[in-house]
N, C-alpha and C positions, 0 to 999 in steps of 0.2 A: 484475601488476595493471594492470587498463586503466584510462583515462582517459575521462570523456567529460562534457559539460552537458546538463542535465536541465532541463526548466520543471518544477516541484513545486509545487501546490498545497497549502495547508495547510489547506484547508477539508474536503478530500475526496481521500484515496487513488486511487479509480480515478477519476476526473477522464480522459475520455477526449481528450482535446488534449493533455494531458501525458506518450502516451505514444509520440508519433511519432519517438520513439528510433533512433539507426544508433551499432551497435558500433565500438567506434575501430579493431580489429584485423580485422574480416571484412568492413566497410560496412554490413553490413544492420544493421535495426530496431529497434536500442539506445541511441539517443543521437544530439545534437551531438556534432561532434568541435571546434568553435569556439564560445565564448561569444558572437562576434558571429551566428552562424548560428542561437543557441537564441536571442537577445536578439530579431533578425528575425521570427523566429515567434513570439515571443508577443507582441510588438508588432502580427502580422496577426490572430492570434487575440483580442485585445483590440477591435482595431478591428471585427472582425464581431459578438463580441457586442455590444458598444455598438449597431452601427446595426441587428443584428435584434432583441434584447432587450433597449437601452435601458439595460443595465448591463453593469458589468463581471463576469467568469466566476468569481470569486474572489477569494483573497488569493494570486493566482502570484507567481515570481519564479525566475530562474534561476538553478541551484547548479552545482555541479562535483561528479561524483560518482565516486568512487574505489570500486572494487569489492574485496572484494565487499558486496554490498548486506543488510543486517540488517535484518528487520520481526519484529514478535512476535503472536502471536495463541492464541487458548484453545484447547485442544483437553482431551478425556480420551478414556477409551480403551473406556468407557459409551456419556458421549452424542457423542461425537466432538467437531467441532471448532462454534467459530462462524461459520466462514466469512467471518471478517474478519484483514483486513491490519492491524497499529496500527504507526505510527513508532518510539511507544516504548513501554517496557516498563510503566509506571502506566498509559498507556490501556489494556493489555490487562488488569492486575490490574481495573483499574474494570470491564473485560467481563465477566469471570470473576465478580466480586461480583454484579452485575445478574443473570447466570444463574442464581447460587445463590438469589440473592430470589426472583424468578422459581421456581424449581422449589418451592421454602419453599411460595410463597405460593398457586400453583398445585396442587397435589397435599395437601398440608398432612396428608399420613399419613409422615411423617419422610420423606419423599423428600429427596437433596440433590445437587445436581451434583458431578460428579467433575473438571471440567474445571479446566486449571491454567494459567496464561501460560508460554509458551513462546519459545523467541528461532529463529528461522528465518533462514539465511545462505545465501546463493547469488550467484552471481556475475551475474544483473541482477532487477532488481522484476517482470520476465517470469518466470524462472524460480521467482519466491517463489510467483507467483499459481499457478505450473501446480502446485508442489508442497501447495496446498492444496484443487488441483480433484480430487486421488486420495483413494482409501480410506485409513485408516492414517495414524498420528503424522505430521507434516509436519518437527514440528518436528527440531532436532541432538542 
C-alpha cells in the first residue's frame, strides 16, 4: 500500500485543484509525497482564490491517504449508474432514494429505479473516476 497527501475538499468531489496528485512509488500524478509539499499548495491555491474570487474555494484541508481508495455511487443494471463519486456510503443511499422519487414522480405508471449504492475500491480517486467513465457495474 502506498502512501501519499491529498488536499480533499468536503464541499465537492471533483474539486479540480485537489487533484494535482504524484504517486509515492512511480512520481507521477497521484499525490504529495510530503505533508508540507500538499500544505504548500493549498496555501497557493487559497491565496489565488482569495485575490481573484474574493473567497475562499471551499472547506479544504489536507489528509494522508492510504490506498487503496474507497468511493460509493448508485448504479443498476436498467438505468445504469448516476455518475457520481460519494465518500460515503449514506450519501449514496440518499442518491439512490432521490432517483427512485424521481422516476415515481416522473413517469407515475409504476415505473421504479433499479439503482442500488454500491462501494468502488481502487488503488487512487483517478482510477474510481475512470471506472465510472465505462459501460457496466463499476462497482466490486
Amino acid at each position: 500500500m502506498g502512501r501519499d497527501f491529498v488536499i480533499e475538499d468536503r464541499t465537492s468531489v471533483n474539486w479540480p485543484g485537489a487533484m494535482h496528485y504524484r504517486d509515492v512509488e512511480t512520481g507521477k500524478g497521484l499525490g504529495y509525497q510530503t505533508e508540507v509539499e500538499a500544505l504548500r499548495r493549498l496555501k497557493a491555491v487559497v491565496a489565488h482564490y482569495n485575490k481573484h474570487n474574493g473567497r475562499s474555494p471551499g472547506d479544504l484541508r489536507v489528509v494522508e491517504r492510504v490506498t487503496p481508495v474507497e468511493r460509493w455511487t448508485c448504479w443498476g443494471p436498467v438505468r445504469g449508474g448516476c455518475g457520481k463519486i460519494h465518500r460515503m456510503e449514506e450519501a449514496a443511499i440518499r442518491c439512490c432514494h432521490k432517483d427512485a422519487a424521481a422516476c415515481k414522480s416522473s413517469f407515475n405508471q409504476g415505473a421504479y429505479s433499479d439503482r442500488r449504492p454500491g462501494k468502488i475500491t481502487r488503488d487512487t480517486l483517478g482510477e474510481v473516476k475512470e471506472a465510472l467513465s465505462h459501460d457496466g457495474d463499476p462497482t466490486d
